[in-house]
DOKE-588129 format. One record per atom (N, C-alpha, C): residue number from 1; residue in one letter; chain; atom name; y, x, z negated. Coordinates in steps of 0.05 Angstrom, whole numbers, plus 5000, padded with zeros to 4 digits. Each point is the difference from the previous one (the first is absolute). Layout:
REM DOKE-588129
{atom NUM,"a","A","CA",{Y,X,Z}};
...
END
This chain:
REM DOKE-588129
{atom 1,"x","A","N",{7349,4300,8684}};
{atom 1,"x","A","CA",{5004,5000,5029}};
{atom 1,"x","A","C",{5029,5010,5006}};
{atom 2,"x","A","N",{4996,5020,5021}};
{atom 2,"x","A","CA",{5028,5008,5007}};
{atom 2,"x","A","C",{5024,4983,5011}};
{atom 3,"x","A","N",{5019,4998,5003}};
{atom 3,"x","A","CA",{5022,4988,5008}};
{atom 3,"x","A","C",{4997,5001,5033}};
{atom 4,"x","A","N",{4987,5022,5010}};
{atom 4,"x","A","CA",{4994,5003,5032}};
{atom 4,"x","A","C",{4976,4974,5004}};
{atom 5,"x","A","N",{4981,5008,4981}};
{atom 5,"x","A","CA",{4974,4989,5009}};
{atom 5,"x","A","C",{4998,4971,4999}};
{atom 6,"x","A","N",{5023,4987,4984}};
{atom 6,"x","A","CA",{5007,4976,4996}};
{atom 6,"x","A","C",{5022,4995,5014}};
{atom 7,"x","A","N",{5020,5011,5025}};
{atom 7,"x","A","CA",{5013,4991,5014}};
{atom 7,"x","A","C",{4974,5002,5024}};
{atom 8,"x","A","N",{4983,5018,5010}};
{atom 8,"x","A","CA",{4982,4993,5015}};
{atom 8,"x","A","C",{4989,4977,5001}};
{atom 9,"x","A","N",{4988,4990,4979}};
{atom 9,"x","A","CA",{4985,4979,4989}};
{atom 9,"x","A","C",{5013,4975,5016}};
{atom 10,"x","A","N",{5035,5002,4982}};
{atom 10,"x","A","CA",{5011,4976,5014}};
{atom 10,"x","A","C",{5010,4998,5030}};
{atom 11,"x","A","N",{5002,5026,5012}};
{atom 11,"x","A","CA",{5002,5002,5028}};
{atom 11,"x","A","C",{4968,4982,5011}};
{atom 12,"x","A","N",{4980,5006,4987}};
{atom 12,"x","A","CA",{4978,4986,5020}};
{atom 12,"x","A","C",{4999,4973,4989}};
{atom 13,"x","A","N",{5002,4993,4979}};
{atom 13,"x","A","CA",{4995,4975,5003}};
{atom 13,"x","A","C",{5026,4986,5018}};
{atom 14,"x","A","N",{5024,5006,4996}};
{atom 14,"x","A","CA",{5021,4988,5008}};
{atom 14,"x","A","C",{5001,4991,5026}};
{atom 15,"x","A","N",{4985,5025,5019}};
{atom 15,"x","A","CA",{4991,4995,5032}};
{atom 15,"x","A","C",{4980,4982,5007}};
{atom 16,"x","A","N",{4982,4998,4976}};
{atom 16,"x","A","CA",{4986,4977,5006}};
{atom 16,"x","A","C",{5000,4984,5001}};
{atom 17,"x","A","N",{5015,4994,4973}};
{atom 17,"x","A","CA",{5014,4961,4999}};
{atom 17,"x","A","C",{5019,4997,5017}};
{atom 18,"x","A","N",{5011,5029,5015}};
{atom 18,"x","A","CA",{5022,4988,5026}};
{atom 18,"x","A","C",{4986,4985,5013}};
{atom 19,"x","A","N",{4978,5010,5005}};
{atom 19,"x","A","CA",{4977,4992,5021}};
{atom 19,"x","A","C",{4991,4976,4995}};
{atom 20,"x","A","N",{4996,4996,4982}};
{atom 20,"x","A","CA",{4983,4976,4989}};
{atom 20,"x","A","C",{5024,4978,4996}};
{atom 21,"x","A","N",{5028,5000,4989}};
{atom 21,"x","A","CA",{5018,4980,5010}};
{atom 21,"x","A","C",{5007,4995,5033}};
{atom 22,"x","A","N",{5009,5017,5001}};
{atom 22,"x","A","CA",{5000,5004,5036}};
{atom 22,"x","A","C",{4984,4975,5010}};
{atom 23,"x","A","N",{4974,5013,5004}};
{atom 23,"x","A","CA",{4976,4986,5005}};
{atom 23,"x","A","C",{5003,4969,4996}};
{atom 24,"x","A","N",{4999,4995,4970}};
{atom 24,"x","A","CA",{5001,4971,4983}};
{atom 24,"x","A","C",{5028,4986,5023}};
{atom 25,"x","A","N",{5022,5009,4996}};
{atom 25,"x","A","CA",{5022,4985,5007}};
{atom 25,"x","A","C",{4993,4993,5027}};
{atom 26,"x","A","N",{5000,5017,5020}};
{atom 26,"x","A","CA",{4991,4992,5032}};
{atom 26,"x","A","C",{4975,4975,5004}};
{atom 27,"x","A","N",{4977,5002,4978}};
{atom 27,"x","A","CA",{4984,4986,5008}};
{atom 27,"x","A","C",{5006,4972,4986}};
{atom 28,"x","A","N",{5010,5005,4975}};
{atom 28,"x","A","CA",{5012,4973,4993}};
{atom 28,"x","A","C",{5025,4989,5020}};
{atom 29,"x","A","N",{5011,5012,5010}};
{atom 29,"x","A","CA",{5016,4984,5020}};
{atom 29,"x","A","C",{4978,4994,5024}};
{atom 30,"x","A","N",{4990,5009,5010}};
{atom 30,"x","A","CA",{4982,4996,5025}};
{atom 30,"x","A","C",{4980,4966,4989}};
{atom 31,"x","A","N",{4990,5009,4980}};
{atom 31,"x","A","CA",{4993,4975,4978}};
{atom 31,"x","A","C",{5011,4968,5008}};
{atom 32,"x","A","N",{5032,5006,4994}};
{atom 32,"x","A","CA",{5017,4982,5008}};
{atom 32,"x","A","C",{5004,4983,5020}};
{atom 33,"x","A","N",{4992,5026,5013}};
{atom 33,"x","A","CA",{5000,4990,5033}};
{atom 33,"x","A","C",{4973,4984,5014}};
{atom 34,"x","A","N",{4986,5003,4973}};
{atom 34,"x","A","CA",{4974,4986,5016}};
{atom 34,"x","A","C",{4975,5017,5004}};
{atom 35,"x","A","N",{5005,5032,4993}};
{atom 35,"x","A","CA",{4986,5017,5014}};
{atom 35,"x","A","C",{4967,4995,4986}};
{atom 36,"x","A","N",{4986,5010,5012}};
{atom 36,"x","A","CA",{4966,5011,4981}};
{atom 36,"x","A","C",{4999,5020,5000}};
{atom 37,"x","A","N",{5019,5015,5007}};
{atom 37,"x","A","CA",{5000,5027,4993}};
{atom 37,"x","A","C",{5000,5010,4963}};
{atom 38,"x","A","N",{4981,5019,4997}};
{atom 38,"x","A","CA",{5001,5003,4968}};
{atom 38,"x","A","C",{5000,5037,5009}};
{atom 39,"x","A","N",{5016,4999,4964}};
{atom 39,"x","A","CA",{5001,5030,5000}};
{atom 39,"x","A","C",{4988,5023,5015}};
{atom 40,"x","A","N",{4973,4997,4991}};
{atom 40,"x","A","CA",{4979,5018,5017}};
{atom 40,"x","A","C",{5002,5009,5028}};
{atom 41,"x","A","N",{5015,4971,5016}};
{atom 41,"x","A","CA",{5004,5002,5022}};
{atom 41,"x","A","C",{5016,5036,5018}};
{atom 42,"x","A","N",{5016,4998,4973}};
{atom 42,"x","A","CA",{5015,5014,5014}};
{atom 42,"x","A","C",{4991,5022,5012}};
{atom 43,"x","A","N",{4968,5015,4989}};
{atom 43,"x","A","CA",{4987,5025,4997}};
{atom 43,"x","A","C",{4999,5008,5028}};
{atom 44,"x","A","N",{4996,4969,5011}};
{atom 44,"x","A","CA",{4990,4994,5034}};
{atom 44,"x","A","C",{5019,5003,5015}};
{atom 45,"x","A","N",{5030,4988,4996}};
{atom 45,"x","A","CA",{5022,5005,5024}};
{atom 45,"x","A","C",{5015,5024,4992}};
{atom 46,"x","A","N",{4993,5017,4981}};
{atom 46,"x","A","CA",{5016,5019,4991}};
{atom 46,"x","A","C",{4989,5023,5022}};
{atom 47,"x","A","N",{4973,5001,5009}};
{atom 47,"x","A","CA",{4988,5009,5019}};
{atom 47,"x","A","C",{4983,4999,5020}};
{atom 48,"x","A","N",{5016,4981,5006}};
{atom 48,"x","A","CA",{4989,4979,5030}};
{atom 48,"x","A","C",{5020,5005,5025}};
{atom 49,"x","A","N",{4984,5021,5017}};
{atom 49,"x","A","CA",{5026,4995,5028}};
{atom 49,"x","A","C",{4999,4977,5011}};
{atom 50,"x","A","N",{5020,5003,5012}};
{atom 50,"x","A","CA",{5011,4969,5016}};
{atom 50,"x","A","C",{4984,4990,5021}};
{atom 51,"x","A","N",{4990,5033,5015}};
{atom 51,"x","A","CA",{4980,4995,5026}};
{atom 51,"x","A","C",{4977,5001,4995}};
{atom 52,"x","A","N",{4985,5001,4974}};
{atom 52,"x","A","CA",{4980,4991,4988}};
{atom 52,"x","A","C",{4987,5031,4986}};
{atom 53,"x","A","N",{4986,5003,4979}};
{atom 53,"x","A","CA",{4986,5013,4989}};
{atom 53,"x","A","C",{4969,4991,4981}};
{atom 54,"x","A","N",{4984,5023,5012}};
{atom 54,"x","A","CA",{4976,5000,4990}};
{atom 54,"x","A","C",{4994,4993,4970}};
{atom 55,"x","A","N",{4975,4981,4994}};
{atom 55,"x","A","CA",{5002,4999,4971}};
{atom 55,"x","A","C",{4995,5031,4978}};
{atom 56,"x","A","N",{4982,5021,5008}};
{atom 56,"x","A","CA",{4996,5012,4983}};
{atom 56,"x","A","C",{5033,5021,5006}};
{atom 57,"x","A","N",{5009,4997,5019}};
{atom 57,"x","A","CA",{5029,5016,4990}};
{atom 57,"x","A","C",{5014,4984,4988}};
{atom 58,"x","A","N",{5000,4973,5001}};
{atom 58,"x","A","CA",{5012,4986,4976}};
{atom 58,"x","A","C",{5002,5000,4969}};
{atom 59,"x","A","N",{4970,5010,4998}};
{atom 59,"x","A","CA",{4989,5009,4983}};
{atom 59,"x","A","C",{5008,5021,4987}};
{atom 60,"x","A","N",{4998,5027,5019}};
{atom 60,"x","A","CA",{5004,5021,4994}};
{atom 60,"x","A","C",{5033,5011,4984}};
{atom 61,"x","A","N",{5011,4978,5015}};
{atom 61,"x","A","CA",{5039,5000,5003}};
{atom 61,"x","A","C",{5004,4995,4977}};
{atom 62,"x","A","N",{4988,4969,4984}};
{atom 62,"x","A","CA",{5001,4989,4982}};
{atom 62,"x","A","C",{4991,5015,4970}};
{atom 63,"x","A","N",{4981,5022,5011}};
{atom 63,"x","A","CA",{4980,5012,4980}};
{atom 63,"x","A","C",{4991,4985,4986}};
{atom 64,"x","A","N",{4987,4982,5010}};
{atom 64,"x","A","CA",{4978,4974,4990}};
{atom 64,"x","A","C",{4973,5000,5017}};
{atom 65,"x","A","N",{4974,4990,4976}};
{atom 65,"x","A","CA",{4982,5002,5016}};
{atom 65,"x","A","C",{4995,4978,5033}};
{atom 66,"x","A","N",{4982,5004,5019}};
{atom 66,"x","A","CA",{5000,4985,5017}};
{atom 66,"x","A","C",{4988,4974,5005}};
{atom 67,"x","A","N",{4987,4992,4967}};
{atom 67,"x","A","CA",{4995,4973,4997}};
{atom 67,"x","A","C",{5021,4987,4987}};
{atom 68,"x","A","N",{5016,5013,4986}};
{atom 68,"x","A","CA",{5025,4987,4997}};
{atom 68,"x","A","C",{5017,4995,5014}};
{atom 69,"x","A","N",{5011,5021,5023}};
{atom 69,"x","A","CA",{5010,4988,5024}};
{atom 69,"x","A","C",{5005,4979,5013}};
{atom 70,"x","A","N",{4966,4997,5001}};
{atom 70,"x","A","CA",{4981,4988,5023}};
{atom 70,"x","A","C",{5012,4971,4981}};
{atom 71,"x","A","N",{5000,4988,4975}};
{atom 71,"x","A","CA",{5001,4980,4992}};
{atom 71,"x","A","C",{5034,4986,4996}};
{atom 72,"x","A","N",{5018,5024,5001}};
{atom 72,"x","A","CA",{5015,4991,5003}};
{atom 72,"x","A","C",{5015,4988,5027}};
{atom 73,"x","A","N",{4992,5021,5017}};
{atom 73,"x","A","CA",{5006,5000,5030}};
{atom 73,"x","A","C",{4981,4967,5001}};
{atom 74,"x","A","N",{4977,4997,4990}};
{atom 74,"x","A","CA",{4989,4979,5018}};
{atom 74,"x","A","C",{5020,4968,4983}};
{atom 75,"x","A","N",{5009,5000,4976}};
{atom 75,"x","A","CA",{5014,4983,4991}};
{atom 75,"x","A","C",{5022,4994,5017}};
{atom 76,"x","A","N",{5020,5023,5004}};
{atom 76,"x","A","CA",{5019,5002,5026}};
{atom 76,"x","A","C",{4996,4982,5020}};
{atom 77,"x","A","N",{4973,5008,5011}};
{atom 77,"x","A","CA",{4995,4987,5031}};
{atom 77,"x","A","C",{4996,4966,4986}};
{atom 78,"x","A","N",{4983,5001,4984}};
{atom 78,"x","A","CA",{4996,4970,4997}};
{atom 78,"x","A","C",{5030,4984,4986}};
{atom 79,"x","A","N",{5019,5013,5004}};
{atom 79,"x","A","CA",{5018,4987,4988}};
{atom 79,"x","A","C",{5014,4992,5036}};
{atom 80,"x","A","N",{5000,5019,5011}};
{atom 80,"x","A","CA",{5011,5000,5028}};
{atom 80,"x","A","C",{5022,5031,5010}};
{atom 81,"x","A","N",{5005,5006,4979}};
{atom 81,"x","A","CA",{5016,5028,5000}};
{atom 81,"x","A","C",{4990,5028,5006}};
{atom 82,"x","A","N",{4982,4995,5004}};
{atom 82,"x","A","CA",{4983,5025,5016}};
{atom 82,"x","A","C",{4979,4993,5024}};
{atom 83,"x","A","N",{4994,5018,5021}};
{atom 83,"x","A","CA",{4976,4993,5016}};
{atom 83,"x","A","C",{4985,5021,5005}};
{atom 84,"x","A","N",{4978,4992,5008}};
{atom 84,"x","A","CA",{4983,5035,5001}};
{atom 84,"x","A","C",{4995,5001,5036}};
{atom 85,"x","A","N",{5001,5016,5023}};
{atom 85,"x","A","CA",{4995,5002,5027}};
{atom 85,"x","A","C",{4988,5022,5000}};
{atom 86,"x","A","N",{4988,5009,5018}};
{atom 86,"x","A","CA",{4987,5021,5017}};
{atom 86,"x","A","C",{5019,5017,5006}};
{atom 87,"x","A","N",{4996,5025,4985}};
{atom 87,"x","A","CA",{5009,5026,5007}};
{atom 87,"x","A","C",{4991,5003,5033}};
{atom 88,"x","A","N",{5030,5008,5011}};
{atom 88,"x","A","CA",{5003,5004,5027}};
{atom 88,"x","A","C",{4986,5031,5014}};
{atom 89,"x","A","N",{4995,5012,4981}};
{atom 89,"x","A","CA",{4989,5034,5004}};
{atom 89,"x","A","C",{4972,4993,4983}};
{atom 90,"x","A","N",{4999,4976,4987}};
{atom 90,"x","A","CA",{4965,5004,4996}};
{atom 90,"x","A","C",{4992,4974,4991}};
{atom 91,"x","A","N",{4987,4983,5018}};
{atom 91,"x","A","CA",{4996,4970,5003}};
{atom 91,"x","A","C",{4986,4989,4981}};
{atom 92,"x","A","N",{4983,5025,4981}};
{atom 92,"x","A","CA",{4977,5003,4984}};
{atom 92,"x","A","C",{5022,4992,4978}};
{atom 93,"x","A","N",{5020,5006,4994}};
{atom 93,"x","A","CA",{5013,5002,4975}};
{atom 93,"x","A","C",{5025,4978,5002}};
{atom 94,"x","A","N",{5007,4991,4976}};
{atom 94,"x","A","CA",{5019,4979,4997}};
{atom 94,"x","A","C",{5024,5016,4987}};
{atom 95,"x","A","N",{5026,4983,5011}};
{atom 95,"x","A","CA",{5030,5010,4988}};
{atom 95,"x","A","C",{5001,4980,4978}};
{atom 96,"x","A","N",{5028,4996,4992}};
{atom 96,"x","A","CA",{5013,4977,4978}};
{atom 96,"x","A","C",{5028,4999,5004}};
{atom 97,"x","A","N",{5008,4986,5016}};
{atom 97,"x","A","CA",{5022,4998,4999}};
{atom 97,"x","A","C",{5021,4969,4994}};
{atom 98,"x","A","N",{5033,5004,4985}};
{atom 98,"x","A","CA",{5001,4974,4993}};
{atom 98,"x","A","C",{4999,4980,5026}};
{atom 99,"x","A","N",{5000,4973,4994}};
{atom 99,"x","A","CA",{5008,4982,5023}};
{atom 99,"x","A","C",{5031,4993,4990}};
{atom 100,"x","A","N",{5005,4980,5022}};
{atom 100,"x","A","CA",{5032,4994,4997}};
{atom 100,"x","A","C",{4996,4980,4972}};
{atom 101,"x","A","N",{4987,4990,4986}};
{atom 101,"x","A","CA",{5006,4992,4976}};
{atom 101,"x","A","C",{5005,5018,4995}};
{atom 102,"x","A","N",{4975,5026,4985}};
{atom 102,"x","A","CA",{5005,5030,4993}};
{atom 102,"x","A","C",{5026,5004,5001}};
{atom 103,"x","A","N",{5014,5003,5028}};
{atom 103,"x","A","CA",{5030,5013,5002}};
{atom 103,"x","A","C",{5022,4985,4990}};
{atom 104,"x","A","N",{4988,4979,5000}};
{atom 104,"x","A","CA",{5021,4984,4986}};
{atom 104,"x","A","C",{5003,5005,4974}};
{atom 105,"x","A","N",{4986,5003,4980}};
{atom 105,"x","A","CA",{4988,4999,4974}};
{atom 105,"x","A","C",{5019,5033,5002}};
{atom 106,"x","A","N",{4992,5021,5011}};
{atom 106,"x","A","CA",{5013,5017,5000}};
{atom 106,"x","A","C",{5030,5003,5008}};
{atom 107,"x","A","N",{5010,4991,5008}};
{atom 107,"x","A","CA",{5025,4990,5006}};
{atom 107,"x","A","C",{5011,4984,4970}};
{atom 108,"x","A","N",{4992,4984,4990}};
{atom 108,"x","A","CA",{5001,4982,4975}};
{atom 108,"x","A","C",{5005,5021,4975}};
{atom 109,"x","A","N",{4981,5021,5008}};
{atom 109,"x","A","CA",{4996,5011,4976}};
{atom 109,"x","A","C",{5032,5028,4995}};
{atom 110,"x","A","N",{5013,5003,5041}};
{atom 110,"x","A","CA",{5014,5025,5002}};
{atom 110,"x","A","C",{5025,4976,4986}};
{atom 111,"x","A","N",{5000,4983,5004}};
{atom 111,"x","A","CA",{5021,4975,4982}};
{atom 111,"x","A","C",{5005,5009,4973}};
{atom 112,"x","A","N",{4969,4985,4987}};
{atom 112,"x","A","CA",{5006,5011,4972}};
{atom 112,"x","A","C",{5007,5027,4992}};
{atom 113,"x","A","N",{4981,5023,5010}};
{atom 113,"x","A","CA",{5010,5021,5002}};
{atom 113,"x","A","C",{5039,5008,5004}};
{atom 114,"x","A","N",{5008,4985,5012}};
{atom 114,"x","A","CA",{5029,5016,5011}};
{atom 114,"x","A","C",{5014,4979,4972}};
{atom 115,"x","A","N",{4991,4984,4993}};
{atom 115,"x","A","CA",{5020,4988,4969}};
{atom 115,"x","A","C",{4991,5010,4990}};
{atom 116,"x","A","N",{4974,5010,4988}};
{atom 116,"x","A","CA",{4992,5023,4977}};
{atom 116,"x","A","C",{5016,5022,4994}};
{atom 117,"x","A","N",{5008,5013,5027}};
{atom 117,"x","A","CA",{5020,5028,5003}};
{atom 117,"x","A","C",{5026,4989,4995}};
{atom 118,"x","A","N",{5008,4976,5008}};
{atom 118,"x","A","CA",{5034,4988,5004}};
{atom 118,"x","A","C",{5003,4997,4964}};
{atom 119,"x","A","N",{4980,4987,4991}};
{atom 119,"x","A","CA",{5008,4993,4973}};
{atom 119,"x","A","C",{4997,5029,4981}};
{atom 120,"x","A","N",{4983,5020,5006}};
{atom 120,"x","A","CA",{4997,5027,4981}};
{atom 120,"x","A","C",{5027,5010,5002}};
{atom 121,"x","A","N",{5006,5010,5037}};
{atom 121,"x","A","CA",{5025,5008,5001}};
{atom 121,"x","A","C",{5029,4990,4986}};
{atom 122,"x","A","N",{5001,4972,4998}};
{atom 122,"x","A","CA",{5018,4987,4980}};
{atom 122,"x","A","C",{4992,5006,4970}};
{atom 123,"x","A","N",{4987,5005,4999}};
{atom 123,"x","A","CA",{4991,5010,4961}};
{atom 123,"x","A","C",{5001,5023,4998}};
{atom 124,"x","A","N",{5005,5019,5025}};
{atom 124,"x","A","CA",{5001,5034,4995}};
{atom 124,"x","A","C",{5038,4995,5000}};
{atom 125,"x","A","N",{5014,4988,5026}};
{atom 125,"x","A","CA",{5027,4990,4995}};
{atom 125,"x","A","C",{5009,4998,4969}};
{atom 126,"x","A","N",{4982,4979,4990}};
{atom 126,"x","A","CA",{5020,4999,4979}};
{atom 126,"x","A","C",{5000,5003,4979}};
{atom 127,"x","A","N",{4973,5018,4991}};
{atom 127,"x","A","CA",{4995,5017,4978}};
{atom 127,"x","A","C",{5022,5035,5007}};
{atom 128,"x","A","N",{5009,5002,5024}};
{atom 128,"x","A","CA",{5022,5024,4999}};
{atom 128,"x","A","C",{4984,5021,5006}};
{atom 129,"x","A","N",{4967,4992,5009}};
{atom 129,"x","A","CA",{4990,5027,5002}};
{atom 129,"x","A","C",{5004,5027,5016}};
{atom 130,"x","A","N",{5017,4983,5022}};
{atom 130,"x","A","CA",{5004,5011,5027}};
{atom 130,"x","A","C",{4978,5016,5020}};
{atom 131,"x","A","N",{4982,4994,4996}};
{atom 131,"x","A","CA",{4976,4995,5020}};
{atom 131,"x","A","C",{4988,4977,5018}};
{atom 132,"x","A","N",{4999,5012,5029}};
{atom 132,"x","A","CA",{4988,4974,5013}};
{atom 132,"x","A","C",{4965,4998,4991}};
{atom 133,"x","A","N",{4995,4984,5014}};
{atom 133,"x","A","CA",{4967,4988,5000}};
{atom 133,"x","A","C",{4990,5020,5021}};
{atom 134,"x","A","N",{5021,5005,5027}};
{atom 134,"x","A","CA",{4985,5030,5014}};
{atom 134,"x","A","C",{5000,5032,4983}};
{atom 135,"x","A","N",{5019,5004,4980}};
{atom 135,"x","A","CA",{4992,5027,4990}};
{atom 135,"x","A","C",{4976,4990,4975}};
{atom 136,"x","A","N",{4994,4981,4990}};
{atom 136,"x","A","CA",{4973,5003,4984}};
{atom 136,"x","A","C",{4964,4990,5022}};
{atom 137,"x","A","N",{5013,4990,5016}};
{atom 137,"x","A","CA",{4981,4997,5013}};
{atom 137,"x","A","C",{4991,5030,5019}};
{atom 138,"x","A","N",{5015,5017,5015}};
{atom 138,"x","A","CA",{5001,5023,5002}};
{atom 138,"x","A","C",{4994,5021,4975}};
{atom 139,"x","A","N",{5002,4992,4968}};
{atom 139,"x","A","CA",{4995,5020,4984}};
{atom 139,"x","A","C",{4965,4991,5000}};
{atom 140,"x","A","N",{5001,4974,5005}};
{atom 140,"x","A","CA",{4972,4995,4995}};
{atom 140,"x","A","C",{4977,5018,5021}};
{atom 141,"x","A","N",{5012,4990,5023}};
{atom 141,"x","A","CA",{4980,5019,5016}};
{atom 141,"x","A","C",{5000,5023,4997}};
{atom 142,"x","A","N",{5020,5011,4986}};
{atom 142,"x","A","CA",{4998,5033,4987}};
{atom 142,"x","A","C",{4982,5005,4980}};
{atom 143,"x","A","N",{4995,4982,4986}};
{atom 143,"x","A","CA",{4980,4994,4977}};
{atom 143,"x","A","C",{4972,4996,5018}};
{atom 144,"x","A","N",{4999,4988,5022}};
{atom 144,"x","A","CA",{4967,4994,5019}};
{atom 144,"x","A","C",{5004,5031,5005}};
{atom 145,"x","A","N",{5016,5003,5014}};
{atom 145,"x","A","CA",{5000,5036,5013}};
{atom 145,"x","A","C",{4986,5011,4976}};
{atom 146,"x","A","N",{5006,5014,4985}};
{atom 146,"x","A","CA",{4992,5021,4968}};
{atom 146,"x","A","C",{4985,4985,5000}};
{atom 147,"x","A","N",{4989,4981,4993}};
{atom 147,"x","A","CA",{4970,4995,4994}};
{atom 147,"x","A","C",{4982,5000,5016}};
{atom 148,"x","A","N",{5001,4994,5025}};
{atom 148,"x","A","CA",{4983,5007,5020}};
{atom 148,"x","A","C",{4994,5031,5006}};
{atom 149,"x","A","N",{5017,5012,4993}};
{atom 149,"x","A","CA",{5003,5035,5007}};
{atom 149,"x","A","C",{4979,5015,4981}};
{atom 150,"x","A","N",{5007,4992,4970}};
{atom 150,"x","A","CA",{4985,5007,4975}};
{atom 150,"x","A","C",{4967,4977,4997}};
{atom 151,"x","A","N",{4999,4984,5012}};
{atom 151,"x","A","CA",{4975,4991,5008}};
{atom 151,"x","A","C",{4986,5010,5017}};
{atom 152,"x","A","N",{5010,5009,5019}};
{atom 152,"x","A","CA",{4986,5020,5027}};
{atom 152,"x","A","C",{4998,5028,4983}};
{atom 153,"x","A","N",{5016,5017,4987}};
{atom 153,"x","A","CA",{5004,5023,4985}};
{atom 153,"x","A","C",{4978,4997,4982}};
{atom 154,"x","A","N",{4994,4982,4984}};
{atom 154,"x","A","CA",{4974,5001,4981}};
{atom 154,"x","A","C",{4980,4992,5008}};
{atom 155,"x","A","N",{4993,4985,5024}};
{atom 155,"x","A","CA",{4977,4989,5016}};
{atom 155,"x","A","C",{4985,5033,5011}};
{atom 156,"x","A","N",{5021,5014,5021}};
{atom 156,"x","A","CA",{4988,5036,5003}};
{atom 156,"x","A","C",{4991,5007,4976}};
{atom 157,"x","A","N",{5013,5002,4978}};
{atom 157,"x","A","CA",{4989,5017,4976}};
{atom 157,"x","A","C",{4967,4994,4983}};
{atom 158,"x","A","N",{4992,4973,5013}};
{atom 158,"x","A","CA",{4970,4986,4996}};
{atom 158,"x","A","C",{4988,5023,5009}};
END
């Protein structure tokens, strides 16, 4: 294996266990707090507007099927952190949006979230890297950019 193909290698896994610590740390603090929120959860507020969204674009957002959705979203509600209402443009169809637990919980979570960043940024400090948490988080979405571009680029070529 080449020296490229094996810095690739560790470029993907590396983004994933960002993901997957990330993930772990926020919900184990939310944990703390009391929450029922579990991992999975996140799939749901990561693409949930505020003023409510449909389940199969939840779905779609998520790129998960719509019985999975459907089972997470309905755990949500039965926890109290989500509610489902009547779409205002079509009475036939239901939204999902959080309730004020919901926002709270989300609020809880922009908490853990902002010591997640406070404490990386002190470990980029004082390893001398001289990088903030905004230029790798900006390299990151440069990394979503190119892959979304070259995924659309080989999706035409089907």
């Amino acid at each position: 294996m080449s020296d490229e193909v094996a810095g690739a290698r560790y470029m993907a896994r590396t983004v994933k266990k960002a993901r997957t610590a990330l993930q772990g740390a926020l919900f184990a603090g939310l944990r703390a707090d009391g929450s029922a929120m579990r991992t999975a959860h996140a799939q749901v507020f990561e693409v949930l507007d505020a003023d409510g969204t449909r389940l199969s674009l939840l779905a779609e957002r998520a790129n998960m099927s719509h019985q999975a959705m459907s089972e997470l979203v309905a755990e949500l509600v039965g926890h109290g952190y989500l509610e489902r209402f009547a779409d205002p443009s079509d009475g036939r169809a239901k939204l999902i949006r959080p309730t004020a637990a919901g926002t709270a919980e989300l609020a809880r979570a922009g908490d853990h979230l902002g010591e997640i960043r406070s404490r990386w940024q002190g470990r980029l400090d004082g390893v001398g890297a001289g990088l903030t948490v905004e230029e790798i988080v900006d390299g990151l979405a440069t990394l979503i950019a190119v892959c979304t571009e070259l995924a659309a680029e080989k999706a035409t070529k089907r």
